[in-house]
C-alpha positions as CSV (number, residue, x, y, z in Angstrom):
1,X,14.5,-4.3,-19.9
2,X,14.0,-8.1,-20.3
3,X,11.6,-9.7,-17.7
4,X,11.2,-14.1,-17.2
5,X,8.2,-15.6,-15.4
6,X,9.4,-18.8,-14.2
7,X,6.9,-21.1,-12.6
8,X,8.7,-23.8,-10.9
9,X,6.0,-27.4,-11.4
10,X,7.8,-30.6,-11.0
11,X,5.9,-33.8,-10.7
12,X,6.3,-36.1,-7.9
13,X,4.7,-34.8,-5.5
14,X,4.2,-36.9,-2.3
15,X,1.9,-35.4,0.3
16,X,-0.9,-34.4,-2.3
17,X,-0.4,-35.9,-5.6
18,X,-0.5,-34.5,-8.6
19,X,-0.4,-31.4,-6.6
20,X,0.7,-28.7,-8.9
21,X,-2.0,-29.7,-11.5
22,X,-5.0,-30.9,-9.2
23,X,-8.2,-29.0,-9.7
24,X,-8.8,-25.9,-7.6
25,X,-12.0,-24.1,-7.9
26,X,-12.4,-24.9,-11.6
27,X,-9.2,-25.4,-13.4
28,X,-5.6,-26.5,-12.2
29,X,-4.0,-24.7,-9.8
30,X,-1.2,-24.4,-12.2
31,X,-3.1,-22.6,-14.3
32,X,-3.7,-19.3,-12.0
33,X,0.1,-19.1,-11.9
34,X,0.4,-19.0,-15.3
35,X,-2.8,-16.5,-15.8
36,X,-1.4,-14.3,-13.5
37,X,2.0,-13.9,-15.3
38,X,0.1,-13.4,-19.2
39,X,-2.0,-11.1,-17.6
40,X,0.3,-8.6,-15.6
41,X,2.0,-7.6,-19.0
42,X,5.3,-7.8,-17.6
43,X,7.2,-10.9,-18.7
44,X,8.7,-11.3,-22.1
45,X,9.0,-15.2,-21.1
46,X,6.7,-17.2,-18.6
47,X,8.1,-20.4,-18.8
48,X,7.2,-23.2,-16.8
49,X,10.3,-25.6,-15.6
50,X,9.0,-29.3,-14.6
51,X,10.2,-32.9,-15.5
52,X,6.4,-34.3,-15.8
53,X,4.9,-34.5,-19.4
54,X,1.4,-34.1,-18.2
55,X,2.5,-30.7,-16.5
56,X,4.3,-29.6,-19.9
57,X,1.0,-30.5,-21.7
58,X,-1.4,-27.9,-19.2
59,X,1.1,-25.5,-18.8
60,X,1.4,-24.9,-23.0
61,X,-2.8,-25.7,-22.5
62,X,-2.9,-22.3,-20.3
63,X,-0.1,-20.2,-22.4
64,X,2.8,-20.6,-21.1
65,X,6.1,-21.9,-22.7
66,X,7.9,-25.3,-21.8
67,X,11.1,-24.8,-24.1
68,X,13.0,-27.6,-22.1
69,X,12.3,-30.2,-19.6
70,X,13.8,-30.1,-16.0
71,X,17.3,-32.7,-15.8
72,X,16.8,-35.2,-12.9
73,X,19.0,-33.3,-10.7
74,X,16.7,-30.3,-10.2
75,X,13.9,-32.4,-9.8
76,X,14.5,-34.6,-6.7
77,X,13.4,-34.1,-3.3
78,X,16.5,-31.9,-2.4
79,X,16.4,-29.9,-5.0
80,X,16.1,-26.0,-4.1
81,X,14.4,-23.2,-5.9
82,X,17.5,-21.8,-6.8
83,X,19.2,-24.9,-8.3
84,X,16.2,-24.8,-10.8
85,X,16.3,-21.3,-11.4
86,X,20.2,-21.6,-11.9
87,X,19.0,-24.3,-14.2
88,X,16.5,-22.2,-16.2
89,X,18.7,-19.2,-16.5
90,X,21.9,-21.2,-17.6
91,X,19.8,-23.0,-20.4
92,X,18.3,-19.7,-21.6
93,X,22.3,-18.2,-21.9
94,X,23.0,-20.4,-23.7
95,X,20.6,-20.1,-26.3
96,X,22.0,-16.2,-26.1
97,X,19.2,-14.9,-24.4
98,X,19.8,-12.8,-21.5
99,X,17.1,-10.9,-18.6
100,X,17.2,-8.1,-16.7
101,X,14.7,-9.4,-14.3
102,X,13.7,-13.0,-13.1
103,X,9.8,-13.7,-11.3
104,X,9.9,-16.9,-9.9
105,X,6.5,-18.0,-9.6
106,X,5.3,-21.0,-7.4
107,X,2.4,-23.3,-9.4
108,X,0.3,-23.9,-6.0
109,X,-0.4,-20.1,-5.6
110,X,-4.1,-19.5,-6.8
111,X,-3.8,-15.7,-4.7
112,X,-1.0,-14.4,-7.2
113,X,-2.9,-12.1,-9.3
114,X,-1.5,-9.7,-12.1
115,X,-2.0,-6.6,-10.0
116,X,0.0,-7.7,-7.3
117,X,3.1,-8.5,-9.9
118,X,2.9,-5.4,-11.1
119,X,2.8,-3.8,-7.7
120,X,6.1,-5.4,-6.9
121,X,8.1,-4.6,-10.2
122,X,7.3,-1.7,-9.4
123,X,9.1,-1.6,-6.7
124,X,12.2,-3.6,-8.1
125,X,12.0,-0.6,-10.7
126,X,11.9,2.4,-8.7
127,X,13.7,1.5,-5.7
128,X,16.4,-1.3,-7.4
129,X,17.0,-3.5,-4.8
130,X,17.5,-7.1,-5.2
131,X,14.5,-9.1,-4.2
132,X,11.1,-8.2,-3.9
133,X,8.5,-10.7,-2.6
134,X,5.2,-10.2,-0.9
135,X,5.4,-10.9,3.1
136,X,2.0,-11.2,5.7
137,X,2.3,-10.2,9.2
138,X,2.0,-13.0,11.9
139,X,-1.3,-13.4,12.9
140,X,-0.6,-13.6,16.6
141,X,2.7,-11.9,17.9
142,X,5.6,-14.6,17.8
143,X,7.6,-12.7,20.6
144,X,4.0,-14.5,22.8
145,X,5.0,-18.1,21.9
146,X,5.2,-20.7,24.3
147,X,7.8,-23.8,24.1
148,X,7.3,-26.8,26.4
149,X,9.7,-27.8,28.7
150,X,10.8,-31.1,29.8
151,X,8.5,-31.3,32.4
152,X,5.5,-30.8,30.1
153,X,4.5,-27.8,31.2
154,X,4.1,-24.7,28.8
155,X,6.4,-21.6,28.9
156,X,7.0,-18.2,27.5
157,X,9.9,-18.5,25.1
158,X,10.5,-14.7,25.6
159,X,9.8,-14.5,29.4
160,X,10.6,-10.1,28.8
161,X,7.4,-9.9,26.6
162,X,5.0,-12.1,29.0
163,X,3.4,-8.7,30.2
164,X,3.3,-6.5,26.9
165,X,0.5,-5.7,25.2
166,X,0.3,-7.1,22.0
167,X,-0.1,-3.9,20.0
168,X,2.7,-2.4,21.8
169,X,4.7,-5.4,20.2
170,X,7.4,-4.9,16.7
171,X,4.9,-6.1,14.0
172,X,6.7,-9.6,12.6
173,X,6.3,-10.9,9.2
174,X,6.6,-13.8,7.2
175,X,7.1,-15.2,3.6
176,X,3.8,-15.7,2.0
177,X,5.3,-18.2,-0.5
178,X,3.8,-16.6,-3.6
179,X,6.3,-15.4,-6.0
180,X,9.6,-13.3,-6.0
181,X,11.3,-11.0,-8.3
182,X,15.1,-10.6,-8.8
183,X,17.9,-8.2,-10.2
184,X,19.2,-11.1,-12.9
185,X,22.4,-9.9,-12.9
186,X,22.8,-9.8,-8.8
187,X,21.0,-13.1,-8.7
188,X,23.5,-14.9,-10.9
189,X,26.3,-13.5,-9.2
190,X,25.2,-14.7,-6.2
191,X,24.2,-18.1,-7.0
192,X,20.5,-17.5,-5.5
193,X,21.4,-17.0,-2.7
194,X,19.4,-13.3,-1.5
195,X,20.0,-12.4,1.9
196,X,20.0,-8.4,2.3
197,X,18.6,-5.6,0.2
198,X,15.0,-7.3,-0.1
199,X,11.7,-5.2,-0.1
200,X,8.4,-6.1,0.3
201,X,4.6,-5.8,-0.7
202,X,2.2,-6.6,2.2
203,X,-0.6,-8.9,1.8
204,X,-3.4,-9.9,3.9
205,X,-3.7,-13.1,6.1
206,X,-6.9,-13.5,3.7
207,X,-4.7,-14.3,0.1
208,X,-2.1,-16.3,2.2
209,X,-2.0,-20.0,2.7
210,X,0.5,-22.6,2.8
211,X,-0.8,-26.1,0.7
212,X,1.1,-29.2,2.4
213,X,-2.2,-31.2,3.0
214,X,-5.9,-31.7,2.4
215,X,-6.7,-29.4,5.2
216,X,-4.9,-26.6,3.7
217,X,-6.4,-27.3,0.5
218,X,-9.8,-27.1,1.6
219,X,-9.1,-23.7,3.8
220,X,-7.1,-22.3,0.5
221,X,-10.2,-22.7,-1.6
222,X,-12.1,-20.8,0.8
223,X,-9.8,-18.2,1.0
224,X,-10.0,-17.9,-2.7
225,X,-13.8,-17.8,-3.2
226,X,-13.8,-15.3,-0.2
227,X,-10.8,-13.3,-2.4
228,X,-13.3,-13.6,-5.5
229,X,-16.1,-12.5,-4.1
230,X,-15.2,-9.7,-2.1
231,X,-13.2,-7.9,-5.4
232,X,-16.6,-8.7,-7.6
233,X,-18.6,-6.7,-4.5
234,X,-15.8,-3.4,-4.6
């Protein structure tokens, strides 16, 4: 069984720039991406798909492969992850090479770690569904949220769950927007577009953060050194 990393690193990035190669506790954040993939064992291929030069030049730095560069229409703004992955898998076909499974990797996820690929193709072995990605729960029950209303005032958006307890509430989760791993075949066939027969890994709160600003940034890095240091003390 053939396995592809594919760590997805275009340039351009607007709201922090140079964002998928800035430094991030030491090295760039690219690089823990990459790292994580070598390290897990599982890949036959970690590839890294970007249109930037500099990126090519620090992925290959770190290990990985760049065998092509990304074609300007899977690196503009409305690009999707699938289009690229589309992308990556249609130029590897036709160089005749084929995988059983695809990892899509995202370059700003310093909290990917080997252990936790291998945890989830583990489950995309055994079980065989299409999808596996790591989820976190909501911090605070989303059935509580308020909306405002026209008049400015704050309401429950789910009046029936004003009174519940909150541990007697279903246990929501979300994307952590790490990495995912995909049945090739089923992927292709359905142009990337995964909807049903997905299972997850459960992460904590702790290894999840979203990076769309400086703010997040700086609370990523702590989360990180916390990560560190806590697995150095166990």
């Amino acid at each position: 069984m053939k396995s592809i990393a594919i760590i997805t690193a275009r340039g351009g990035s607007k709201r922090i720039p140079k964002k998928n190669i800035r430094e991030f506790c030491g090295k760039p954040i690219l690089a823990y991406s990459i790292e994580a993939a070598l390290n897990s064992g599982l890949f036959d291929e970690v590839m890294v798909s970007t249109d930037s030069e500099e990126i090519a030049d620090i992925a290959r730095e770190y290990g990985a492969d760049v065998p092509f560069m990304r074609e300007a229409a899977t690196s503009g703004d409305y690009a999707t992850t699938s289009d690229v992955i589309m992308e990556v898998t249609d130029k590897y076909s036709e160089m005749g090479i084929k995988y059983d499974y695809i990892c899509c990797i995202y370059p700003t996820a310093p909290f990917v770690t080997a252990k936790k690929l291998i945890e989830a193709m583990n489950v995309m072995i055994e079980k065989k569904p299409v999808e596996v990605m790591p989820i976190v729960q909501f911090s605070f029950p989303p059935q509580r949220c308020f909306v405002i209303s026209e008049d400015g005032c704050v309401e429950y958006k789910y009046k029936e769950f004003s009174q519940m307890r909150s541990q007697d509430l279903e246990k929501q989760y979300h994307d952590a927007g790490q990495f995912y791993i995909y049945d090739a075949e089923e992927y292709i066939k359905r142009k990337g577009i995964i909807v049903d027969n997905i299972m997850p890994i459960v992460v904590q709160e702790t290894e999840v953060q979203d990076i769309d600003n400086e703010s997040d940034w700086t609370i990523a890095e702590i989360k990180y050194k916390y990560m560190k240091q806590r697995d150095t003390d166990a």
